[in-house]
N, C-alpha and C positions, 0 to 999 in steps of 0.2 A: 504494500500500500504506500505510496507515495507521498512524504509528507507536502502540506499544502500551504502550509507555510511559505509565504515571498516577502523579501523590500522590495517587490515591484509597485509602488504605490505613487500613486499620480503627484501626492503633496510631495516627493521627494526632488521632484523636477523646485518645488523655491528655493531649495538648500543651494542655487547656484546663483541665485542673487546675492547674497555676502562675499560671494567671490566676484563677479563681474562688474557691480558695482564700482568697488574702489580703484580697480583699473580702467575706470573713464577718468583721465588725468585731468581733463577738462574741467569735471567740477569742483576740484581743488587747485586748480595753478594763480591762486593769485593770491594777494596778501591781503585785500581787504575784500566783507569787513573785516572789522576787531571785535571780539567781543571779551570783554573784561580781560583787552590789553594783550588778546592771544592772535593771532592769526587764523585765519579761516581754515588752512592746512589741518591745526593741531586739533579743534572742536568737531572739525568736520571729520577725523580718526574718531573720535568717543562718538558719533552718530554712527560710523560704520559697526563699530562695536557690539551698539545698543540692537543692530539695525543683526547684527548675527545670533544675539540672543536673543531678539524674539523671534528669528526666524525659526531657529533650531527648535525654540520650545512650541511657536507654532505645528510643526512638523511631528517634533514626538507626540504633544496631544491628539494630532489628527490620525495618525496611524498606531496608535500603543492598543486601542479598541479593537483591533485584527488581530493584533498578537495573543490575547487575553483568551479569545476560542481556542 
């Protein structure tokens, strides 16, 4: 009997937004704005971050319910 168990699951296609995202250099090449005196470079790193762990936790909530059976 064939286990039926897959990660083939369709939410796993977001998990490649935290990756591609930050490599549009575009939305980070410049110096302003500032926000509290930092460069748009450095804040807009802690959004890519933020932007990984809700993706991931999105991801595991939506497929952890398949595993469970």
């Amino acid at each position: 009997m064939p286990d039926d168990k897959s990660d083939r699951s369709p939410w796993n296609w977001l998990l490649l937004l935290p990756i591609a995202i930050p490599l549009l250099t575009f939305l980070y090449n410049s110096d302003e704005p500032r926000l509290l005196g930092f460069p748009l470079f450095y804040w807009l790193q802690i959004a890519f971050i933020s932007l990984g762990v809700i993706t991931t936790t999105l991801v595991y909530q939506m497929t952890k319910r398949r595993r469970q059976r």
